[in-house]
C-alpha positions as CSV (number, residue, x, y, z in Angstrom):
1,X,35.6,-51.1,-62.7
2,X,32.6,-49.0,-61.9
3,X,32.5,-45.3,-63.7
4,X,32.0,-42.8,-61.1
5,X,30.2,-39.7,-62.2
6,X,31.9,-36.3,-62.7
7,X,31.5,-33.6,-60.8
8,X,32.7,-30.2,-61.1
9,X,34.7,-28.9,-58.9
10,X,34.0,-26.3,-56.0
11,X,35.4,-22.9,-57.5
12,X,34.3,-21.1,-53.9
13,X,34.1,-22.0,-50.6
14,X,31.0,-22.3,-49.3
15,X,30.1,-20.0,-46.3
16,X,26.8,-20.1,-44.6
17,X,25.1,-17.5,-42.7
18,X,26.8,-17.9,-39.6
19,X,30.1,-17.2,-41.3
20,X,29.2,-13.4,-41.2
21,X,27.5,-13.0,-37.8
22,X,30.1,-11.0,-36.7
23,X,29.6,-8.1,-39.1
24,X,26.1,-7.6,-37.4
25,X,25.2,-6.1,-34.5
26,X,22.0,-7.3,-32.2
27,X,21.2,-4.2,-30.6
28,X,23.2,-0.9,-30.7
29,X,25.1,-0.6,-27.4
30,X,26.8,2.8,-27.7
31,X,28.9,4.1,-24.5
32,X,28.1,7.7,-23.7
33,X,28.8,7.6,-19.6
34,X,32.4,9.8,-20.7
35,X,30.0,12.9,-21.2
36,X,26.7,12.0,-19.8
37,X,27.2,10.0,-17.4
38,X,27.1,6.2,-16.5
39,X,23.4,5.7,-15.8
40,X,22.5,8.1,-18.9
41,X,23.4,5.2,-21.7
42,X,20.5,3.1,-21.0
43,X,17.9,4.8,-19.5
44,X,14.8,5.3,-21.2
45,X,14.9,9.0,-21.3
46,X,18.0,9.7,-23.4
47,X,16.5,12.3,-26.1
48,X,16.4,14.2,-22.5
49,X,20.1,13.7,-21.5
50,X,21.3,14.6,-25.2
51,X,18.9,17.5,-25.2
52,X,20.5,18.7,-22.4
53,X,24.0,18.0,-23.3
54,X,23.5,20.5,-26.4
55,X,21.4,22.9,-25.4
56,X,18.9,22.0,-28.1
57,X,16.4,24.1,-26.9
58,X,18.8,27.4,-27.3
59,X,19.5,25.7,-30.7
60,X,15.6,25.8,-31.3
61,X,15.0,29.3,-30.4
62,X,18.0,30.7,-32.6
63,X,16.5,28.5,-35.7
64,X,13.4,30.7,-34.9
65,X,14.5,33.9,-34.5
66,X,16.8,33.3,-37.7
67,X,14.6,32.0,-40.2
68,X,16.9,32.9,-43.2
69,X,18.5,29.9,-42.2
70,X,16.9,27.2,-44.5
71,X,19.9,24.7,-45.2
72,X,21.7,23.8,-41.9
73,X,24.6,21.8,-41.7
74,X,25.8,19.8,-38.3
75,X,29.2,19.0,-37.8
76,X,30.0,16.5,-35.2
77,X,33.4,14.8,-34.5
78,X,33.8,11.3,-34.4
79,X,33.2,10.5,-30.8
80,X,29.9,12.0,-30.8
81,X,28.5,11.2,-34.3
82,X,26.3,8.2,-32.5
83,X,24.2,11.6,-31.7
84,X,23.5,13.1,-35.1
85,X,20.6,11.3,-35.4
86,X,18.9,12.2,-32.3
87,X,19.7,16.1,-33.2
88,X,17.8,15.6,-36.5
89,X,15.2,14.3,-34.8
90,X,14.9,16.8,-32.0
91,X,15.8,19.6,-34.4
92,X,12.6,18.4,-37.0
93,X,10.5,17.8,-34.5
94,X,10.7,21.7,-32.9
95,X,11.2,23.4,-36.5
96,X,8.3,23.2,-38.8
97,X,8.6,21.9,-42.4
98,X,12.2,20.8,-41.8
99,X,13.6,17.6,-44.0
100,X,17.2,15.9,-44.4
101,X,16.4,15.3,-48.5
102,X,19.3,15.9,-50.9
103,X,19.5,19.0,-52.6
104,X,17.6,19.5,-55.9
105,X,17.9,21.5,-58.8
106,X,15.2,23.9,-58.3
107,X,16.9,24.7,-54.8
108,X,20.0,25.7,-56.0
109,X,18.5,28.7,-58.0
110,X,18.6,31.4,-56.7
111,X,15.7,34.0,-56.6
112,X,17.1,36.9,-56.0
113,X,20.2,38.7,-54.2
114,X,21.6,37.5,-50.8
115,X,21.3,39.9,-48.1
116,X,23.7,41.0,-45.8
117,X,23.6,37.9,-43.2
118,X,25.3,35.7,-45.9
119,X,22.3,33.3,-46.4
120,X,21.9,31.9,-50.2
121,X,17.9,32.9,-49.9
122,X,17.0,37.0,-49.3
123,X,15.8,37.4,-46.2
124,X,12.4,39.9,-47.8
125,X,11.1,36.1,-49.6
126,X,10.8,34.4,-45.6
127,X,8.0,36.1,-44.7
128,X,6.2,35.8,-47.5
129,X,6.2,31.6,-48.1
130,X,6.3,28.7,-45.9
131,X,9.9,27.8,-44.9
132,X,10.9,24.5,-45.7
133,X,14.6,23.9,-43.8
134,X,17.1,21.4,-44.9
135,X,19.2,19.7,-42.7
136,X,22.6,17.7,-43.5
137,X,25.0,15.6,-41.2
138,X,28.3,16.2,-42.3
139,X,30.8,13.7,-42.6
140,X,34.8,12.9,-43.1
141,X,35.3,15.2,-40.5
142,X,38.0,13.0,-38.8
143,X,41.1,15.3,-39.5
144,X,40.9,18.3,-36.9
145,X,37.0,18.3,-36.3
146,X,38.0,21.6,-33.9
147,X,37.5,23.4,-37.1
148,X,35.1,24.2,-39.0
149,X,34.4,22.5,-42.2
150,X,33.6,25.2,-44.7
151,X,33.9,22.7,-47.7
152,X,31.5,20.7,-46.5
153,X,29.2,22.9,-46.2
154,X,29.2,24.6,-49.6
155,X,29.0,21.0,-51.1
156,X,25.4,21.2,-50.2
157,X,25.0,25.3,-50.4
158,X,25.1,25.3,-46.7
159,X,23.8,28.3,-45.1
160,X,25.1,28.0,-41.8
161,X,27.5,25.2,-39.8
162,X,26.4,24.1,-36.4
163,X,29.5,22.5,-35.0
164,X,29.8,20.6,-32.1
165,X,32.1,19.6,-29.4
166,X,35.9,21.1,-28.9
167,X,36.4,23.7,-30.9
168,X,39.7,25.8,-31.6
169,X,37.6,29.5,-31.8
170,X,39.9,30.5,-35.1
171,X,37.7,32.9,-37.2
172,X,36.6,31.4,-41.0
173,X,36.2,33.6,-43.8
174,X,33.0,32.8,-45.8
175,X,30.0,31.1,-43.8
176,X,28.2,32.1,-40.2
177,X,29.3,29.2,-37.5
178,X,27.0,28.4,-34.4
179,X,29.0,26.4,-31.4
180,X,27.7,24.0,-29.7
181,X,30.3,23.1,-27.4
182,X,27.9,20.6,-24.9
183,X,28.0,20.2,-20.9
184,X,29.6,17.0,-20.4
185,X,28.8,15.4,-16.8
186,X,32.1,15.1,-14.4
187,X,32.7,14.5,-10.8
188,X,34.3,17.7,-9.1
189,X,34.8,15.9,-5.8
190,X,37.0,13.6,-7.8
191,X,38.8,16.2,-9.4
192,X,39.1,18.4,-6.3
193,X,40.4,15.1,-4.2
194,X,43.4,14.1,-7.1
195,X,44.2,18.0,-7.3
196,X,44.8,17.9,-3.6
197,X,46.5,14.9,-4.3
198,X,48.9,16.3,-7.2
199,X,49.3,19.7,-5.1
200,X,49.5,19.3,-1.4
201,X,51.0,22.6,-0.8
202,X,47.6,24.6,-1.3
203,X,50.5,27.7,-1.9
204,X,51.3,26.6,-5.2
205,X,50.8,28.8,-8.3
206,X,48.4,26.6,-10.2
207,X,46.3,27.7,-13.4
208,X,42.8,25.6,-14.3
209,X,42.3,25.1,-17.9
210,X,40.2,22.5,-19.9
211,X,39.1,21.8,-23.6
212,X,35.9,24.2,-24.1
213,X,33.4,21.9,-23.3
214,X,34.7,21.0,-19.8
215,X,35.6,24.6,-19.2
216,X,31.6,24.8,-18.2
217,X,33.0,23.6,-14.8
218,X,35.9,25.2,-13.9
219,X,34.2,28.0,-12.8
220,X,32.4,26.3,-10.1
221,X,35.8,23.8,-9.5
222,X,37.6,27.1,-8.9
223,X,35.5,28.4,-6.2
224,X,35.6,24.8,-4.5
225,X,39.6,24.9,-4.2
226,X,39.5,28.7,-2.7
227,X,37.1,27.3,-0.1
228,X,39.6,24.5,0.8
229,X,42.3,27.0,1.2
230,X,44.0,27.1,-2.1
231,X,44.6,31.3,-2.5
232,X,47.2,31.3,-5.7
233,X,44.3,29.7,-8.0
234,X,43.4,31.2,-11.8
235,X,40.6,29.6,-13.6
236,X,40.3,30.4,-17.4
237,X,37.3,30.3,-19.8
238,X,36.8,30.6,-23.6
239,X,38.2,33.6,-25.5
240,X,34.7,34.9,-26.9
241,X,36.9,37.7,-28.4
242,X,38.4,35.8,-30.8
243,X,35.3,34.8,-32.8
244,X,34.5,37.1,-35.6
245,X,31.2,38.6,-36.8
246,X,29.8,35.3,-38.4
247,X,29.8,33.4,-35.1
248,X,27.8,32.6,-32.6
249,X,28.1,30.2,-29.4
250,X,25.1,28.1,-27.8
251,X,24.7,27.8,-24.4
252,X,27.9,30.2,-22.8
253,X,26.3,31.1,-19.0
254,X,29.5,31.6,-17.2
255,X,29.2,34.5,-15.4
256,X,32.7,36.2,-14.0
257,X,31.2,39.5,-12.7
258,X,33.1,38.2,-9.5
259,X,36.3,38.0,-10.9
260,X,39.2,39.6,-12.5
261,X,40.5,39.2,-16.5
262,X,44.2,39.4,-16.0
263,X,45.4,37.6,-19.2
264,X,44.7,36.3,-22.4
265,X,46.7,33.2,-24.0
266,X,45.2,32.2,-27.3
267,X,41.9,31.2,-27.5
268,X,41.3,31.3,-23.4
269,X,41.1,34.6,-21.2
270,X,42.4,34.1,-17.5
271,X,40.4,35.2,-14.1
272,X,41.8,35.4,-10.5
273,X,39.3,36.6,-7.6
274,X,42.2,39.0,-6.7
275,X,43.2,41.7,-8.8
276,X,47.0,40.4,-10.1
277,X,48.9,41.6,-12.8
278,X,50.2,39.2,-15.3
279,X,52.2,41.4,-17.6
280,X,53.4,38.8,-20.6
281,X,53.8,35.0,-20.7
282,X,57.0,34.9,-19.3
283,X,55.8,35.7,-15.9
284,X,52.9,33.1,-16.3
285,X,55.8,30.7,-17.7
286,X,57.6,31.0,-14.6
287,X,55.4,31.1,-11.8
288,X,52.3,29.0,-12.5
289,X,51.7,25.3,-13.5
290,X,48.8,24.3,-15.5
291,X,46.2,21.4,-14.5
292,X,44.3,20.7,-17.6
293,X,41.0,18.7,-17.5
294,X,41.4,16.0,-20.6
295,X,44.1,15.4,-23.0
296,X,44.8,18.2,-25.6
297,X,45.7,17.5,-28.7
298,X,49.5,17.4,-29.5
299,X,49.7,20.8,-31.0
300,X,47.8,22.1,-28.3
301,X,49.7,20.2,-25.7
302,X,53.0,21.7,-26.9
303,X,51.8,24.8,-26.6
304,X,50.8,24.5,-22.9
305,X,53.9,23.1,-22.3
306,X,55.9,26.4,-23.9
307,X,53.2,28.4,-21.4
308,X,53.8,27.2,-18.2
309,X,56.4,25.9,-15.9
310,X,54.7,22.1,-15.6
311,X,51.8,20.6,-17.0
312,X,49.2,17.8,-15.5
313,X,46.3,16.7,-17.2
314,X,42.9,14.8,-15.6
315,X,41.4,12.1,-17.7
316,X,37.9,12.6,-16.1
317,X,37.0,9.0,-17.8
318,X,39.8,7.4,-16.1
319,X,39.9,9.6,-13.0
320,X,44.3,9.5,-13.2
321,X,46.6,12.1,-13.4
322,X,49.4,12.3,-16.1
323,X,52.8,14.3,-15.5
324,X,54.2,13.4,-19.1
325,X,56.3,12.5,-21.4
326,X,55.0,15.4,-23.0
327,X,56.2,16.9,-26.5
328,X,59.1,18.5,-26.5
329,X,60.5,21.9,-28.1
330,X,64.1,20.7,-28.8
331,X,62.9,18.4,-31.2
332,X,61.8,21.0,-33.6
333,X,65.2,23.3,-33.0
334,X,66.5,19.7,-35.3
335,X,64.0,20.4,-37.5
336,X,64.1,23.9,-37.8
337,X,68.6,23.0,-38.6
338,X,67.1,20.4,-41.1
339,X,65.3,23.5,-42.8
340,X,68.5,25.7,-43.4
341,X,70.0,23.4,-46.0
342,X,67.2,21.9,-47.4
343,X,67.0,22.8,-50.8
344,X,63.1,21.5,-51.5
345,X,60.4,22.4,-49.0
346,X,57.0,21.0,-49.5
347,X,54.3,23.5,-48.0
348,X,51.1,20.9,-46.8
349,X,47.9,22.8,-46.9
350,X,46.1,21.5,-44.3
351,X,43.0,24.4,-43.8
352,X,41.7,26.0,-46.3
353,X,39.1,27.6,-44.6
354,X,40.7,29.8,-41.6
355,X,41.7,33.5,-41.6
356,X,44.9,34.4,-43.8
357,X,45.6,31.0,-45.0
358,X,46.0,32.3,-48.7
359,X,48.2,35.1,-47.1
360,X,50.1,33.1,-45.3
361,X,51.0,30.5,-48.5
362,X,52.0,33.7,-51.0
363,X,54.2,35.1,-48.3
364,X,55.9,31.5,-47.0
365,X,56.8,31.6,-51.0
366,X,58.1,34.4,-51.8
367,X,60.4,34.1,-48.5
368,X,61.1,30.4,-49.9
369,X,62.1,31.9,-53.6
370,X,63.9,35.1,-52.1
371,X,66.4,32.4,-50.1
372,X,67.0,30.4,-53.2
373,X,65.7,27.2,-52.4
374,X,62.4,25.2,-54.1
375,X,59.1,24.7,-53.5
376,X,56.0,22.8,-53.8
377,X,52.4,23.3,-52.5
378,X,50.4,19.9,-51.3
379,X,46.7,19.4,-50.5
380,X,46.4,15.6,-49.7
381,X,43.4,15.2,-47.7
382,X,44.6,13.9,-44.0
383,X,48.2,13.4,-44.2
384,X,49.9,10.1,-43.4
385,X,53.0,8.4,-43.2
386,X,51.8,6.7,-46.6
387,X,51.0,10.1,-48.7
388,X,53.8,11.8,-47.7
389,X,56.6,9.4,-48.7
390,X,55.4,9.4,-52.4
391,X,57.0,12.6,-52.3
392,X,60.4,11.5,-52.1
393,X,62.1,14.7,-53.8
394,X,60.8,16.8,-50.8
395,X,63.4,17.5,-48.1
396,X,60.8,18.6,-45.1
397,X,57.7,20.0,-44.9
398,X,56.2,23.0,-44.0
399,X,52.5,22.5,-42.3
400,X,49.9,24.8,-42.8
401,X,47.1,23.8,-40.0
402,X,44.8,25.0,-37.3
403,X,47.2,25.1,-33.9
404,X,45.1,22.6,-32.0
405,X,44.6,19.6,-34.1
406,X,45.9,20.6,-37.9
407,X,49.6,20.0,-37.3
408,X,51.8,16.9,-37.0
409,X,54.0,16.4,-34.6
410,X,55.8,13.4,-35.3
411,X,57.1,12.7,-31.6
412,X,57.9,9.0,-32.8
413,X,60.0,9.6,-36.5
414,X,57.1,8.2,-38.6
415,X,57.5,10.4,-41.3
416,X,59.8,10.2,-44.2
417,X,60.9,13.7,-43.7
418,X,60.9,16.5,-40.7
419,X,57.6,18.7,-40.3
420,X,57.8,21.8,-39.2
421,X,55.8,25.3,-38.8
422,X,55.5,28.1,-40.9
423,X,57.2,29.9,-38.3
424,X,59.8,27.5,-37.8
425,X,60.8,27.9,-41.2
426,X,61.0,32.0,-41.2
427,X,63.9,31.1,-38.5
428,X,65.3,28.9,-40.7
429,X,65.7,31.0,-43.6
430,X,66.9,34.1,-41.5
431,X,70.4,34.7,-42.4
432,X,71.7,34.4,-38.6
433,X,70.8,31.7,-36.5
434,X,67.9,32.2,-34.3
435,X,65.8,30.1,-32.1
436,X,63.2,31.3,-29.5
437,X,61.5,28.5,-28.0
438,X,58.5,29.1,-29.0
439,X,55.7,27.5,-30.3
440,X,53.8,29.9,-32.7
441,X,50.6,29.1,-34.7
442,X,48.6,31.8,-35.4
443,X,48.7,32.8,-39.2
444,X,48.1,36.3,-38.5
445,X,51.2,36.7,-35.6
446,X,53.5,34.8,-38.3
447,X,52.6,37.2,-41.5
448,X,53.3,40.0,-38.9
449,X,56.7,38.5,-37.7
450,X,57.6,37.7,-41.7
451,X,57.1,41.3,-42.7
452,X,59.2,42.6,-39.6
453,X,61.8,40.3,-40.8
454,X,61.9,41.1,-44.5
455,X,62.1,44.9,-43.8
456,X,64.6,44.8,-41.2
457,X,67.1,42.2,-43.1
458,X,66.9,43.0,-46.8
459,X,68.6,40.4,-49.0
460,X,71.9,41.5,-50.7
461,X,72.8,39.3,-53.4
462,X,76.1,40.9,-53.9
463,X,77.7,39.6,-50.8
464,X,80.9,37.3,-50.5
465,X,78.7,35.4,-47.7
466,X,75.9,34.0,-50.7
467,X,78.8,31.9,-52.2
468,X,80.2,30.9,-48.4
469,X,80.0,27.0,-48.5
470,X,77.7,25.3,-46.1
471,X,77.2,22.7,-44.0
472,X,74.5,20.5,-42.3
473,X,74.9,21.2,-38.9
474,X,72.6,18.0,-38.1
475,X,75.2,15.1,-40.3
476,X,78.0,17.8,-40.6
477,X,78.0,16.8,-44.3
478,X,78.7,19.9,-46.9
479,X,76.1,20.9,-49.0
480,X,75.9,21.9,-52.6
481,X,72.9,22.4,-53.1
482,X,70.8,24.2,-50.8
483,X,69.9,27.2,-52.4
484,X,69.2,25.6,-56.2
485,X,67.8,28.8,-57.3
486,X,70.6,31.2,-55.7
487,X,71.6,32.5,-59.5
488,X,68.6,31.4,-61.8
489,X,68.9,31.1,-65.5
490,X,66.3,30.5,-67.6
491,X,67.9,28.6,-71.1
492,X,67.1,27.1,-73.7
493,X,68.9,24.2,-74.5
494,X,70.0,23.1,-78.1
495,X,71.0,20.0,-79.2
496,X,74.7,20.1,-79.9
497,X,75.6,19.7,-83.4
498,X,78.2,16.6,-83.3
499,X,75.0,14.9,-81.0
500,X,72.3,15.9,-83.5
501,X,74.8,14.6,-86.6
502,X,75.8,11.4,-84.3
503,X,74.2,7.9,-85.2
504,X,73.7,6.9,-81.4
505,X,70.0,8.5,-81.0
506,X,71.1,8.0,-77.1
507,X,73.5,10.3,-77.2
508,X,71.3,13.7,-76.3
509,X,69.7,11.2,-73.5
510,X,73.4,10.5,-72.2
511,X,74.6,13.8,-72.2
512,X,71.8,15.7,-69.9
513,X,71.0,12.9,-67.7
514,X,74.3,13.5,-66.3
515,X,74.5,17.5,-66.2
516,X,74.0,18.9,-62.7
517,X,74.1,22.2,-63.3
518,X,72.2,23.9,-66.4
519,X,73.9,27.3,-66.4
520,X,74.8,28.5,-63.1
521,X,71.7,26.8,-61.7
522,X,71.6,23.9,-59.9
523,X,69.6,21.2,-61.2
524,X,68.3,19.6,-58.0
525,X,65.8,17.6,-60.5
526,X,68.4,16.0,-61.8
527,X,70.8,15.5,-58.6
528,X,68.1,13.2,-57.0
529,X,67.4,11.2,-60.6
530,X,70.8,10.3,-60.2
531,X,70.7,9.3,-56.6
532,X,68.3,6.8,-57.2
533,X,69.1,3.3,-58.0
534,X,66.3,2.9,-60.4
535,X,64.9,5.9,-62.5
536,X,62.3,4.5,-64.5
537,X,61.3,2.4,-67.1
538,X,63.5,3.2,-70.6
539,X,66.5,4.8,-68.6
540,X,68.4,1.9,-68.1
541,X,70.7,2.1,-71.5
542,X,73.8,2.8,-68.9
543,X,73.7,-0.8,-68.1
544,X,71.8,-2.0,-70.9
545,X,74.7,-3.1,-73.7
546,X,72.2,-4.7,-76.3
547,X,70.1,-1.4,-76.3
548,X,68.1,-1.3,-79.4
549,X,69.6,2.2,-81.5
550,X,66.7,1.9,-83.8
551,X,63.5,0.5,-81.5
552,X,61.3,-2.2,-82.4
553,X,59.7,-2.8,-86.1
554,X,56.2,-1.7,-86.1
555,X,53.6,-4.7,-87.4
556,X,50.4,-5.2,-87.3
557,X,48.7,-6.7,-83.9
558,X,45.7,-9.6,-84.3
559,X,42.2,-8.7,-83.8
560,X,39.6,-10.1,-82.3
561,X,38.5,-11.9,-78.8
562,X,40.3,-14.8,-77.1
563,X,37.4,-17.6,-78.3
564,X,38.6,-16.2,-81.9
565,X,40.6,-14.0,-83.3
566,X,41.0,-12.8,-86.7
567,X,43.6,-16.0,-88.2
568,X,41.3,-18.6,-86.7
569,X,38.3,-17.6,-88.5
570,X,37.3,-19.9,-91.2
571,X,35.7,-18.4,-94.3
């Protein structure tokens, strides 16, 4: 019998270079016909098209006339981050002495006192040395890009954010902000041909709206439907108003000499060639219908829907119409029942970076603590499905987020637990029932609206109506414990003397894992331990008959590493 020689065996699988072609990429194809057009991808004079798109000459000439700029920050959302490069590169070549290195040491000190404009380097120093700008992409910017990133920015000692694309206008606290919204390319004989199509009564009310960087257009799509015979037309444009001091927009030329402003919703002001009068938003609500260029966002989407009497958007990619299904409002009058008897309401902070966000959080708790219930605050990043059922304690959520992209509306019941809006939950929490139907975001409205409320309805703790028991109106199920902190206690608990005295060193354990109440306060901590089947590791000595009273003996573990430890030495 012939001895075959060993050989070891494989331990991997072997994979040759072919195995991972398709992690590379032969040449770097990226699709930019939805903004620029489809013979701008791959034509030879892009750096054209894209300087064109974002007015990077205006871009230039501010940079110049602003030289206390000297570490600028570009944020970009996801769908046009393939540019970022190209902006560096057009943004170093026109600015002198400009560079994308990291931040060193010896630029982070500072050499004097900041002037008035907010920049980290006084303004008295630029004349007098060579400047040398900085320039940073920034990134993770995937969670509502239409605001600005303030964090970002101060992780480098950001001077100034240039942000890019859609943009929600909401004023930030700290840092000066430069829009750059972008002219994205579009057919308006397409649009005007499935407008006809969607309206063929040219006596409809109709209002044109768009995201901001398509609202370049509407000016010129407006005067295109009057021509065709379309008289009860409103166009709308961005809301410069709503900016604050700090920022500035790139590249706004509309001009509406011709025309008249006769109303203001949010972040876009309203014209009409003929001079109406649109007295509130009920009046809009009734009579107009809204044809919105692009898909909004489903915060933004809902609101649009609360605005006007029918929505239809225009995917100028696609060139379709789409009439819905839409968001709907009676989905949050659930939520907003859900809220009533919750008795532990997680607030998400989503922004930390707009205009009376901090406001906002102390007054949302001191209405949650003045109606008796519990609280917790979150900041997890971008929320998911995932993060948010960790938190299993939490009844529903409160979201704290810019109104176009920062908050969740969870039209398909992914999340654990109902989301609602900070002013959802001041109707909650209002001592009659209340529901308006509408959808506001803005912090500043909803602090207004809280104060009104706490000044017209003080609390009276005395009533017969506190101790009224209630009921979920959404299972019908009565509730014990919605307002946990109705009559707060503070105790301190002593070991009973028969426990202390009692052999069983369980018996403390056994006694206040089964209290509810601690005083005349509801333990809701305790209530949910004992819904759950298991409660942790070491809790189990309900079931557990051979529990150990006394624990384990203490001995001494071995020493040593695997090849040898301490015993199989030999001396």
């Amino acid at each position: 019998m012939s001895e075959s020689p060993l050989v070891a065996p494989s331990l991997s699988t072997y994979q040759a270079e072919d195995a991972f072609a398709f992690h590379k990429y032969q040449e770097q194809n990226h699709n930019r016909s939805f903004y620029l057009g489809s013979d701008s991808g791959q034509s030879e004079d892009l750096c054209e098209h894209i300087s064109s798109f974002y007015s990077v000459e205006l871009l230039v000439d501010f940079f110049r006339q602003n030289p206390q700029y000297k570490r600028i920050t570009l944020q970009f959302p996801d769908h046009l981050i393939m540019d970022s490069t190209l902006i560096v590169q057009l943004l170093q070549k026109a600015l002198p002495n400009s560079s994308t290195n990291v931040l060193s040491a010896e630029s982070q000190k500072d050499e004097g006192d900041p002037c008035s404009c907010n920049s980290k380097t006084p303004c008295s120093q630029v004349s007098e040395q060579p400047i040398n700008r900085q320039i940073w992409v920034l990134a993770d910017t995937a969670y509502s890009p239409c605001c600005v990133d303030e964090v970002a920015c101060e992780h480098v000692n950001g001077d100034i954010v240039v942000h890019f694309g859609d943009a929600c206008l909401n004023a930030v606290q700290r840092l000066p902000v430069l829009y750059c919204f972008g002219k994205p390319y579009t057919d308006l004989d397409k649009i005007v041909e499935k407008f006809q199509e969607r309206y063929p009564d040219k006596e409809t009310y109709v209002c044109l709206m768009a995201d901001i960087p398509y609202s370049y257009h509407l000016k010129q799509l407006h005067s295109k439907l009057i021509d065709l015979g379309f008289a009860n037309i409103l166009s709308s444009d961005v809301n410069s108003k709503m900016l604050g001091a700090k920022a500035t927009i790139i590249g706004k030329s509309a001009d509406h000499s011709d025309e008249y402003l006769v109303h203001t919703l949010d972040n876009r002001e309203i014209y009409s060639r003929t001079n109406l009068k649109i007295e509130n938003d009920e009046y809009l609500q009734s009579t107009y219908e809204l044809f919105h260029i692009t898909m909004p966002d489903d915060p933004r989407l809902l609101f649009l829907t609360t605005k006007f009497k029918a929505v239809t958007v225009y995917h100028p990619d696609q060139n379709v119409l789409v009439q819905g299904p839409f968001p709907l409002m009676m989905r949050r009058y659930r939520s907003m029942h859900v809220a009533r008897t919750a008795s532990t309401i997680g607030i998400l902070v989503n922004t930390l970076s707009l205009t009376n966000t901090r406001e906002l959080l102390a007054s949302l708790i001191n209405l949650i603590r003045e109606n008796g219930k519990k609280h917790y605050v979150f900041v997890v990043g971008k929320p998911n499905v995932a993060k948010l059922a960790n938190f299993e304690a939490i009844d529903i959520w409160c979201i704290l987020g810019c109104g176009q992209g920062g908050i969740i509306v969870d039209q398909a019941n992914e999340f654990y637990r109902p989301i609602i809006t900070p002013y959802e939950l001041m109707l909650a929490l209002q001592p009659e029932i209340t529901w308006t139907g509408q959808w506001v975001v803005d912090f500043k409205n909803v602090l207004n609206q809280i104060d009104a409320a706490s000044n017209t309805v003080p609390m009276d703790e005395g009533t017969s109506e506190e101790h009224m028991p209630e009921f979920d109106p959404v299972t019908g199920k009565y509730v014990s414990t919605s307002r946990p902190l109705r009559n707060i206690h503070h105790l301190n608990i002593e070991a009973p003397q028969e426990a202390a005295d009692s052999k069983d060193s369980t018996a403390l354990v056994k006694q206040f894992s089964g209290t509810m109440t601690i005083g005349s306060t509801v333990s809701t901590s305790a209530a949910y331990l004992q819904s759950r089947q298991w409660t942790g590791l070491g809790n189990d000595f309900k079931e557990d008959d051979d529990y150990e009273v006394d624990g384990a003996t203490v001995v001494e573990g071995r020493t040593g590493v695997a090849r040898g430890y301490q015993y199989d030495r030999t001396l």
